[in-house]
N, C-alpha and C positions, 0 to 999 in steps of 0.2 A: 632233818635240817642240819648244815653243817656251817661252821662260825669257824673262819679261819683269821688269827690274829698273827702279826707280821711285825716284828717290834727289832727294832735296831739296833745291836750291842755298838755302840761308839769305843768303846774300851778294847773290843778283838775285831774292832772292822768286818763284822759279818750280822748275818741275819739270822732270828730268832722266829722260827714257827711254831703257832699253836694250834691243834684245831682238835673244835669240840664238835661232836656228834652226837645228836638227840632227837626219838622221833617227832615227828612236827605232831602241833595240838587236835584235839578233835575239832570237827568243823561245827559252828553252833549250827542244833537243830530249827534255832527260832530265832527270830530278830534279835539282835542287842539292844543295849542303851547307851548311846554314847554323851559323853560330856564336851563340849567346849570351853576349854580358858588354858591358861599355859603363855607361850610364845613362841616363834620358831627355834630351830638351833640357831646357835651361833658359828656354827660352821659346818651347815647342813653338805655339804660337795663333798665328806669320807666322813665315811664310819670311825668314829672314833672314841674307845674305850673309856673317854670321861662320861658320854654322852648317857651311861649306865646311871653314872651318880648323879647326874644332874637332872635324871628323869624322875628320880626315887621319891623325892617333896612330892610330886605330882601323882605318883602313883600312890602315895600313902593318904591325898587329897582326898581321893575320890568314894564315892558312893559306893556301897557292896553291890548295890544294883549295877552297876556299869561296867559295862565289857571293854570299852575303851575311853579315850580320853584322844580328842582330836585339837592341837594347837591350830592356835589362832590368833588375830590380834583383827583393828577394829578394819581390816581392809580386805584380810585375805583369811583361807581358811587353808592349811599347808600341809600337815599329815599328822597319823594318830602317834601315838608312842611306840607301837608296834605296828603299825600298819601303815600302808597306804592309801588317799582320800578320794575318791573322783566322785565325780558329778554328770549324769545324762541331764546335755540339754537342746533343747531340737533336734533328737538325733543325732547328738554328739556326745561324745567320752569327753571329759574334762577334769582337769589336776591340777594343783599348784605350776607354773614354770620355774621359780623362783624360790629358796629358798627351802627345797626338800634336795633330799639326798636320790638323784636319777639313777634307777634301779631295774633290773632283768624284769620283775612281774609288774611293773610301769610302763614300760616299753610295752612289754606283752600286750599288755593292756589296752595302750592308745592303741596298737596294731590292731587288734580284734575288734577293737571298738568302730574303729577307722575304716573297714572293710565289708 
């Protein structure tokens, strides 16, 4: 998995690159448990390195039992902390429109789903 951060020196008018390399996790052998409670981001349309601390409450919330934690609120159910949500129904792929951060393995997804 690689996490590239991109941050603005305003002081020498140029750009600052970081990027972290680490191999991605094992895939669970077995079902998870997931929780719903949380709320969306507040500014799900970029990744943005607050989004670290403000998940941290949430992730210190949860049960040892549970593999993820999937935000929500009382209308919609929008994406995990780490992951993303869908839903088959009729024969369809379905995900939040609104208020997730639209991503390559989302796209992927409604693609594959969609086909």
């Amino acid at each position: 998995m690689i996490t590239t951060l991109l941050l603005q020196d305003s002081t020498h008018n140029k750009f600052c690159v970081h990027t972290h390399v680490t191999e991605l996790p094992k895939v669970a052998k077995k079902p998870i448990t997931v929780q719903f409670f949380g709320s969306p981001r507040k500014m799900p349309q970029a990744k943005l390195s607050n989004w670290i601390r403000e998940r941290m409450p949430l992730e210190k919330m949860k049960d040892e039992s549970v593999g993820e934690i999937v935000l929500t609120n009382e209308d919609c159910i929008y994406e995990g902390l780490t992951t993303n949500f869908f839903v088959v129904r009729n024969q369809t792929v379905e995900t939040a429109n609104n208020g997730v951060l639209e991503g390559t393995m989302q796209r992927v997804v409604i693609e594959v789903g969609t086909s």
